[in-house]
C-alpha positions as CSV (number, residue, x, y, z in Angstrom):
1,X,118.0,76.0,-47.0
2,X,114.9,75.2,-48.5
3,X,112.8,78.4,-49.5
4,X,109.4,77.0,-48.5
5,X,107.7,77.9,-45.5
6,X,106.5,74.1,-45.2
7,X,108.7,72.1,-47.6
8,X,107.8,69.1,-48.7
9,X,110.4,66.9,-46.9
10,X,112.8,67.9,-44.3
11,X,116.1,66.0,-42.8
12,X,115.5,65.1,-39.5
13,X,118.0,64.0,-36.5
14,X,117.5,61.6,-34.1
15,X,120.0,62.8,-31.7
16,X,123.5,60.7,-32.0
17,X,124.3,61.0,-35.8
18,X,126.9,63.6,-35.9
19,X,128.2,62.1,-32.6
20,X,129.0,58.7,-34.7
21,X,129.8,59.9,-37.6
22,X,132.8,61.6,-35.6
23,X,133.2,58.2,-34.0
24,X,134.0,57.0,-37.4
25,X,136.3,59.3,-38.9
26,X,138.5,59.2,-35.3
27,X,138.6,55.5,-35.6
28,X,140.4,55.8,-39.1
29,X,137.5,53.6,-41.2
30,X,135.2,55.6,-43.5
31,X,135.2,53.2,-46.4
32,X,133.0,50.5,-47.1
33,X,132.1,47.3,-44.3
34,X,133.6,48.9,-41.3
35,X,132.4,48.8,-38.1
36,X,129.5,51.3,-38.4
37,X,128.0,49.3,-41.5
38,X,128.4,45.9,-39.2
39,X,126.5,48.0,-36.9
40,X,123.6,49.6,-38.9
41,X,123.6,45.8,-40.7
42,X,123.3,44.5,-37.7
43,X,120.1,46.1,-36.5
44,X,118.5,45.4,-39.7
45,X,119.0,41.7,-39.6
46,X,117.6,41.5,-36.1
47,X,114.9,43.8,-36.8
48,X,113.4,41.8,-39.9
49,X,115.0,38.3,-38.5
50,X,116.4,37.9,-42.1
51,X,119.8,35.8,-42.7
52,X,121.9,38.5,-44.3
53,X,121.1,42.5,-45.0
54,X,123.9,44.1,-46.9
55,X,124.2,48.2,-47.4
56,X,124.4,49.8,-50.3
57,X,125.0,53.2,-52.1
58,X,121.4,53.1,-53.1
59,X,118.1,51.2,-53.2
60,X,118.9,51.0,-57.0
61,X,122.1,49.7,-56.3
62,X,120.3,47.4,-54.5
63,X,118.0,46.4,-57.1
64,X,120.8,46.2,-59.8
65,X,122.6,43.5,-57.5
66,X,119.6,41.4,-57.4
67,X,119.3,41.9,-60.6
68,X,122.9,40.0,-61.0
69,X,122.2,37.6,-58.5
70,X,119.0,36.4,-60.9
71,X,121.6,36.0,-63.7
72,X,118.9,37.4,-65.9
73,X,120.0,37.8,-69.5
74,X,118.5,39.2,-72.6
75,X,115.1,37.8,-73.6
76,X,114.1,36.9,-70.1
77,X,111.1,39.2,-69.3
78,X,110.6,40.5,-65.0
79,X,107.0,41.5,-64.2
80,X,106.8,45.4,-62.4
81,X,104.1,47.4,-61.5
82,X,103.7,50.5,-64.1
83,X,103.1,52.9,-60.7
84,X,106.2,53.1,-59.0
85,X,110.0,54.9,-59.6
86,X,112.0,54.5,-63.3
87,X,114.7,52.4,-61.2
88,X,112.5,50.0,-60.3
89,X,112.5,48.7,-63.6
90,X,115.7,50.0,-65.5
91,X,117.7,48.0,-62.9
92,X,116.4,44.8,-64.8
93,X,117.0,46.6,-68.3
94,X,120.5,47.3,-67.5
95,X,120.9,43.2,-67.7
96,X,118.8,43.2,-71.2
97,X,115.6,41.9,-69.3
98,X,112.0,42.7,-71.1
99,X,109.4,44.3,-69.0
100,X,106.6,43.6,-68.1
101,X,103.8,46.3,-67.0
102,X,101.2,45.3,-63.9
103,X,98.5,47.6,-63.6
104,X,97.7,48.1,-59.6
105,X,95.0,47.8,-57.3
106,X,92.3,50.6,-56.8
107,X,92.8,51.0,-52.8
108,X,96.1,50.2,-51.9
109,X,97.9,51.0,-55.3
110,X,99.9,48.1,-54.6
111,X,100.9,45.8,-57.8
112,X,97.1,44.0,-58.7
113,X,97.7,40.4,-58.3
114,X,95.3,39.0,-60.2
115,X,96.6,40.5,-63.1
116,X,99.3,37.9,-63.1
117,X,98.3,35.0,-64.5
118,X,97.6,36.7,-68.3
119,X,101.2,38.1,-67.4
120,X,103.4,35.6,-66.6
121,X,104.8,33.4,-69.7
122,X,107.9,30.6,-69.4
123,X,110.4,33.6,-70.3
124,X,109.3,35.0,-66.7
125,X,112.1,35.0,-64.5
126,X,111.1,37.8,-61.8
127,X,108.3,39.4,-60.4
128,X,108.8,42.7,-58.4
129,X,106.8,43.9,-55.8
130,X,106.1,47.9,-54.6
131,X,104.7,48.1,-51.1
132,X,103.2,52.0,-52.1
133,X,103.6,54.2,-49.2
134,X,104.8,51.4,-46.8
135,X,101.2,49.2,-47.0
136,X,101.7,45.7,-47.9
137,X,101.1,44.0,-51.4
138,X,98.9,41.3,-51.5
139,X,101.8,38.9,-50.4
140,X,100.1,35.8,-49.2
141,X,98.6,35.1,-52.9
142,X,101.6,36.8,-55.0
143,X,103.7,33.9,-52.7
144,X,101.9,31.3,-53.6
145,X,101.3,32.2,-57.4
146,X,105.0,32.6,-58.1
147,X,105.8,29.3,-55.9
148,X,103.6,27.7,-58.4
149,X,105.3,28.9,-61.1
150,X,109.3,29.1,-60.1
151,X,109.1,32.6,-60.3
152,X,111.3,34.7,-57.5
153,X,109.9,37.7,-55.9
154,X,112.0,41.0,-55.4
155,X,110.3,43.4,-53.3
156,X,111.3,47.0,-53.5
157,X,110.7,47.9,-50.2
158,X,112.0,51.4,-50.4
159,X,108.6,52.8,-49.0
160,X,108.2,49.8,-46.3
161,X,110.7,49.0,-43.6
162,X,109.4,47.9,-40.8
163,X,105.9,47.9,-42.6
164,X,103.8,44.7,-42.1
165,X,101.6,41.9,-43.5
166,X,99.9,40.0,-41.5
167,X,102.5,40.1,-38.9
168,X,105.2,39.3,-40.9
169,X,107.9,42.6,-41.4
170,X,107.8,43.6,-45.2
171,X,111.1,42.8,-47.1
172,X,110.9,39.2,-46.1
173,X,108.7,37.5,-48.5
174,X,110.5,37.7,-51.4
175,X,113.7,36.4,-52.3
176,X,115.6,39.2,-52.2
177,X,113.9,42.6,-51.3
178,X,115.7,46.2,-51.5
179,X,115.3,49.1,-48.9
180,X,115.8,52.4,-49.5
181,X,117.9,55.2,-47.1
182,X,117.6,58.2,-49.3
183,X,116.5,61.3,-47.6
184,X,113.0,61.5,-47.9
185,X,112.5,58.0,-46.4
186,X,111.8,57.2,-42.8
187,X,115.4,56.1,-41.9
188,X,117.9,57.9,-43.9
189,X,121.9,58.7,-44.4
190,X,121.1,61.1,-46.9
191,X,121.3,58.3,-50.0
192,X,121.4,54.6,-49.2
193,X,120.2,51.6,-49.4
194,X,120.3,47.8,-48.7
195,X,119.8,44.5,-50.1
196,X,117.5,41.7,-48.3
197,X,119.1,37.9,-48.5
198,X,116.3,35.6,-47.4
199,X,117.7,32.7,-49.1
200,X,121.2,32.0,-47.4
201,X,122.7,30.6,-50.4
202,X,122.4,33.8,-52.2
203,X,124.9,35.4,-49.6
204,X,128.7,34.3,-50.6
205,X,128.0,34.8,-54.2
206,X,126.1,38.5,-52.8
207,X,129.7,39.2,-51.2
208,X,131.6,38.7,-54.1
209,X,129.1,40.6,-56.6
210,X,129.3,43.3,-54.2
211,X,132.8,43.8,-53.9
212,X,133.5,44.4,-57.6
213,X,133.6,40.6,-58.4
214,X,136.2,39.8,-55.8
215,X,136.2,36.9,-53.1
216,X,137.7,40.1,-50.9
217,X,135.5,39.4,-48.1
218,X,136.5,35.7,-48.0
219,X,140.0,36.9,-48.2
220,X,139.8,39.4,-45.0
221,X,138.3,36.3,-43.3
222,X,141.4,34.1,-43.9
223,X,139.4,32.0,-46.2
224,X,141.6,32.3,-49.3
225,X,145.1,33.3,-49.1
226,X,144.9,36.3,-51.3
227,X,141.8,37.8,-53.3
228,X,141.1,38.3,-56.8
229,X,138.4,38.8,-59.5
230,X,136.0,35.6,-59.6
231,X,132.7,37.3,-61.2
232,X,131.1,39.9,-62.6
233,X,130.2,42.6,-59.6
234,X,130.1,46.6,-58.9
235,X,130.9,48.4,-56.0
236,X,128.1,48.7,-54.5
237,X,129.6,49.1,-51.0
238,X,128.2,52.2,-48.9
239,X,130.5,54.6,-47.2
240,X,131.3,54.1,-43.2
241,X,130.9,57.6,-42.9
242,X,127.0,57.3,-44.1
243,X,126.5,54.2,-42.2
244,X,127.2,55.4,-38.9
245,X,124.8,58.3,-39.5
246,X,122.6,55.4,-40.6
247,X,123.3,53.4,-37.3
248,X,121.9,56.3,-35.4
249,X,118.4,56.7,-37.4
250,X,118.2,52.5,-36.7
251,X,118.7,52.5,-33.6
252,X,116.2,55.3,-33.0
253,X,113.8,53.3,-35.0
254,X,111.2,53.3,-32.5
255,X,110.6,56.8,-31.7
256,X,111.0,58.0,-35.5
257,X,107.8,55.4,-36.2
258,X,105.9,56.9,-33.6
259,X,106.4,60.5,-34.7
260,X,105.2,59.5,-38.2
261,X,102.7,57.4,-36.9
262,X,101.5,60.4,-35.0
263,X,101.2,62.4,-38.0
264,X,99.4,60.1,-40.2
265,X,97.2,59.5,-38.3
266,X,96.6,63.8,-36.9
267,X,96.3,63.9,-41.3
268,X,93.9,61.6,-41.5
269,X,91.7,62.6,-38.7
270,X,91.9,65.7,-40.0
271,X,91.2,65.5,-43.5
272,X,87.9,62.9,-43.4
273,X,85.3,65.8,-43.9
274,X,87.5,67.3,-46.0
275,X,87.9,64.9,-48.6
276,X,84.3,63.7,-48.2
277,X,83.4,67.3,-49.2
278,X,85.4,67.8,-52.0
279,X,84.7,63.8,-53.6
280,X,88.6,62.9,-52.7
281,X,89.9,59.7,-51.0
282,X,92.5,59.4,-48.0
283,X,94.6,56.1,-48.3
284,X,93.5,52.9,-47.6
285,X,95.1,50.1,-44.9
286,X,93.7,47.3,-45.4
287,X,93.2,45.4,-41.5
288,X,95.6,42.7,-42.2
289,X,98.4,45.4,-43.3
290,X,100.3,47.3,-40.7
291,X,102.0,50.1,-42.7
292,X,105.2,52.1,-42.2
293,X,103.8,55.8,-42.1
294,X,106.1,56.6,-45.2
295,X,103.5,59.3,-47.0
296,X,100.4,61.0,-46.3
297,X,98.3,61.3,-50.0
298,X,95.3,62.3,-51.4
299,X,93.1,61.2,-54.2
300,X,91.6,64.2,-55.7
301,X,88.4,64.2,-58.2
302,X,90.2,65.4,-61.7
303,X,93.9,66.4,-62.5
304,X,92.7,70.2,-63.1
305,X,91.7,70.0,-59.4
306,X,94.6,68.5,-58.0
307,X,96.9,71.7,-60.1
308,X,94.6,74.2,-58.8
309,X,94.9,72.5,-55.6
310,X,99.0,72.7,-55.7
311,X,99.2,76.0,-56.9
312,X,96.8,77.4,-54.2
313,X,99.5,75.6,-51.8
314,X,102.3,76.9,-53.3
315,X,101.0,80.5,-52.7
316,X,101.5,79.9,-49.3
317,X,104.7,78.8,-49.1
318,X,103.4,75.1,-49.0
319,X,105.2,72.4,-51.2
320,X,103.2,69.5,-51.8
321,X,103.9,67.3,-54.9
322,X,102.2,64.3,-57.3
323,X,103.8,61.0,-57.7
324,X,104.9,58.6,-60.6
325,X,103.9,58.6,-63.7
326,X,103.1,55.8,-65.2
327,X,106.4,53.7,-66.4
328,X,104.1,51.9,-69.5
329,X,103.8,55.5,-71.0
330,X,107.6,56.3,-71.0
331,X,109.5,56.5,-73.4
332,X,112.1,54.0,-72.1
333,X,108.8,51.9,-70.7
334,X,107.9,51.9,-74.4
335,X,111.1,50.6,-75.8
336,X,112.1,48.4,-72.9
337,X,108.6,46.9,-72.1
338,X,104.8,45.4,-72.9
339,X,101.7,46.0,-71.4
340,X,99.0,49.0,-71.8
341,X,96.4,47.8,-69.3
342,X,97.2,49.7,-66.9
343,X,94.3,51.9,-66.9
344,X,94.2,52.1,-62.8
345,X,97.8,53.7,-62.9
346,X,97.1,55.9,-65.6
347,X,94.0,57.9,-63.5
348,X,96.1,57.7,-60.0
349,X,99.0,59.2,-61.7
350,X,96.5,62.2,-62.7
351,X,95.3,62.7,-58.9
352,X,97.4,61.7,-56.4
353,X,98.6,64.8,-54.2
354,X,101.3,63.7,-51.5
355,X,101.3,66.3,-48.2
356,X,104.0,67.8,-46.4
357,X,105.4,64.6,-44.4
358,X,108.6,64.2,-42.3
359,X,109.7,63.1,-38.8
360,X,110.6,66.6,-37.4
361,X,107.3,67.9,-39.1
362,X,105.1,70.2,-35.9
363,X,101.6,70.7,-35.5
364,X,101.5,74.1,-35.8
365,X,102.9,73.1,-39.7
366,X,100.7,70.7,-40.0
367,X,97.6,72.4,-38.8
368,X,98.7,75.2,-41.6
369,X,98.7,72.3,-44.4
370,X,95.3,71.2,-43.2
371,X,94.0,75.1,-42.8
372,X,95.5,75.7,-46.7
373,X,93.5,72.4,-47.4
374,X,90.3,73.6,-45.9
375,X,90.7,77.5,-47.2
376,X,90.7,75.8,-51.0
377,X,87.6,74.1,-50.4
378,X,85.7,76.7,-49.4
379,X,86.9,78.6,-52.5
């Protein structure tokens, strides 16, 4: 049990999880690819209308997979923003790839695309989106700049399922894109994750890196007469177990966006004066962006602000946390990448304070976080 009186994030049910995950273990199949992960991949596909979604342990599982499926090999360099999670990147690494830092954009924090052209060079063989807190990268004119150049996009879209941009559902601009079911995400099974297939020739090979290097899903399918190991792979399967708890957040999908929608928006409503008082910034959605309510943050004027501020929450039992630091700075950034303009992620990484946000979150808690807010201010 979490000591905090409002903790940061909190698990929340949607009703039918423990009812299916008792489903599973009574029908005998709590490995990989049985019938809940069919299920919970079944709702995904439908939901973003993409060819082929596969579950995985993790989003970084995930990420590493596309990272096989790219063939990338030492030399070839993968452009990333500097402002998002380590894994992001070190999935690319662990193939001998060369980063390549992206500053982001001022509003949306989102990768800044029109950094790309002094980026890109003919070693270039990747460019990864973040949608930050579930609002939409600038995906129309990243599209057509790495069409131009051959490039494929991977989005890490661990912040933005069932996110928008300009009508079109998040994960399915890139090539491959990689969603994240870890628990402080909308939809979660505690950790998971899945991998996007929006080309449908990526898919047989996707299988077979998938299960360890094997053709074993061709052979359950009575395709090959007995399986064996035909690539390189992992096992990057994700329990049955998990994805029948996952099935149930899916399939309440609907109500679980319009509890967080609800709560964005009560935030932001709520925090306009404030932050107008104090010289700090509430997020921006652009109009053509229709975001997945993944995080509520604030821009705050100066890094000594933003500890006083946490510490003054903290007194009261309130949890709220900053975000990434920038991956250009790290040490592994350092060894593993290029690029030191990224003077936008630097100063966002100094002020960004991310509330109390979570599905099962009430307004009495919320109208403490906003009272705790207001009760600083005033000093």
């Amino acid at each position: 049990m979490s000591g905090w009186r409002i903790p940061f994030n909190r698990a929340s049910l949607s009703g039918s999880e423990l009812s299916l995950m008792s489903a599973a273990v009574a029908g005998g199949h709590i490995s990989g690819d049985g019938p809940f992960t069919q299920r919970a991949e079944a709702v995904l596909e439908a939901a973003l209308g993409a060819p082929r979604v596969m579950l995985t342990p993790s989003c970084t599982d995930a990420l590493e997979l596309a990272a096989l499926l790219l063939d990338l090999a030492p030399g070839d360099e993968v452009v990333v923003p500097s402002f998002t999670f380590p894994t992001t990147a070190a999935a690319f690494v662990l193939r001998g790839a060369k980063l390549v830092f992206a500053d982001i954009r001022a509003d949306t924090l989102n990768l800044a695309e029109d950094q790309l052209s002094d980026l890109v060079t003919q070693r270039t063989k990747a460019l990864v989106t973040v949608h930050y807190a579930g609002v939409g990268c600038e995906m129309d004119t990243i599209g057509r700049f790495a069409g131009d150049h051959g490039i494929p996009v991977v989005e890490d879209n661990a912040h933005g399922l069932f996110g928008r941009y300009r009508g079109q559902m998040l994960g399915t601009f890139g090539r491959f894109a990689t969603q994240s079911f870890h628990e402080t995400k909308n939809v979660t099974c505690g950790e998971g994750g899945a991998i996007v297939l929006n080309d449908p020739e990526d898919i047989e090979r996707a299988e077979i890196l998938r299960e360890k290097g094997t053709d074993r899903k061709r052979f359950f399918r009575g395709q090959v007469d007995k399986y064996s190991w035909v690539d390189v792979g992992s096992s990057y399967v994700l329990s049955d177990l998990l994805a029948a708890f996952l099935a149930a957040q899916l399939e309440h999908r609907e109500a679980i966006q319009q509890a967080r929608r609800r709560l964005w928006e009560r935030y932001d409503d709520a925090l306009a004066d404030w932050c107008e008082r104090v010289g700090g910034r509430r997020p921006i959605v652009p109009p053509h962006c229709e975001q997945a309510y993944h995080m509520y943050y604030l821009l705050l004027p100066s890094s000594e602000f933003r500890s006083s501020l946490i510490e003054h929450l903290r007194e009261r039992g309130i949890l709220a946390v900053f975000h990434y630091l920038p991956l250009h700075l790290s040490r592994m950034g350092r060894r593993h990448g290029r690029g030191d303009a990224c003077a936008v992620a630097e100063d966002v990484a100094e002020r960004l304070l991310r509330l109390p946000f979570y599905t099962s979150m009430t307004d009495e808690e919320q109208d403490l976080v906003v009272s705790a807010l207001e009760a600083f201010s005033r000093g």
